[in-house]
Structure formats: structure tokens, C-alpha cells
C-alpha positions in Angstrom: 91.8 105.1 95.3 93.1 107.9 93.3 93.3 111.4 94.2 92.4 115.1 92.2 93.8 118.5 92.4 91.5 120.8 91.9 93.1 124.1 90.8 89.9 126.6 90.7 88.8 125.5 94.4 92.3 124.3 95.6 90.5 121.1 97.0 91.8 117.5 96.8 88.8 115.8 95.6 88.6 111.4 95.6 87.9 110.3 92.3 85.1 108.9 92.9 83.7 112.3 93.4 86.8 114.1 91.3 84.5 117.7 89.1 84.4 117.2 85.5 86.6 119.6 82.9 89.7 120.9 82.6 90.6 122.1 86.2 92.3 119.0 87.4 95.8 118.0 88.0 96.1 114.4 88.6 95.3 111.5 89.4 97.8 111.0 92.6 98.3 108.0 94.7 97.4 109.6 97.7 95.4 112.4 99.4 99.3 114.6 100.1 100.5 113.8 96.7 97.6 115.8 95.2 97.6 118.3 97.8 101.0 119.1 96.5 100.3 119.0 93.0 100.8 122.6 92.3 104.4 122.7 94.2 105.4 119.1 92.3 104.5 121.5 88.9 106.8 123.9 89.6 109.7 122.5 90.7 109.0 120.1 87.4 109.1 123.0 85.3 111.9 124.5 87.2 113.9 121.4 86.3 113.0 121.8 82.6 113.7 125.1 82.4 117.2 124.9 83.4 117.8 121.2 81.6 116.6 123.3 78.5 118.4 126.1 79.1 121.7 123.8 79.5 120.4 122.7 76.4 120.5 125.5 74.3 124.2 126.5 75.9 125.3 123.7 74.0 124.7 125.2 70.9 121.7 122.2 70.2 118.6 124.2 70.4 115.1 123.1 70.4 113.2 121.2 67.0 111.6 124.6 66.4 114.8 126.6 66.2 116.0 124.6 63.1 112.6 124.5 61.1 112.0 121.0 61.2 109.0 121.6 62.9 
């Protein structure tokens, strides 16, 4: 079974059941996984942020910086 974040109720919702559109995170392995969803975002994009800050320190930049884009 497969698990939903749902982040306009903040319900975990079984994918049998899961809403239709573009409010879902997922699908999780279990019911906790997707009850952390939006925590397990954040520190993702935390992550990111300072791997693409590092990044940029080294003088590389991102593909949109150089035009090749």
C-alpha cells in the first residue's frame, strides 16, 4: 500500500482513496513517511540550497548563469 500527503487538508490519505489534482506529495511507503512529507521537503531543499550555494562559491554557477539555457 502506498501513502498521500495531502497538503490543502494536511491528511495522509491511502491511495486507494488518495483526492485527485495537484495537492499531493507522494506516494510514501508508509502512513509516517507521508505524514512527514512536508518536513522531508524542507530539509531536501535546505540541503540543496546550501549544495548550490557551495556551488556557486566555486566560481561554477548554475546552466542559466552562462546562457546555455
Amino acid at each position: 500500500m502506498v501513502f498521500w500527503y495531502n497538503i490543502e487538508s494536511g491528511e495522509v490519505e491511502a491511495d486507494e482513496v488518495k483526492s485527485k489534482g495537484e495537492n499531493l506529495m507522494g506516494p510514501y511507503d508508509t502512513e509516517a513517511e507521508a505524514r512527514d512529507a512536508l518536513a522531508t521537503a524542507a530539509e531536501k531543499t535546505e540541503k540543496w540550497d546550501e549544495e548550490d550555494k557551495a556551488w556557486e562559491e566555486k566560481g561554477w554557477g548554475s546552466a542559466a548563469d552562462d546562457g546555455s539555457c
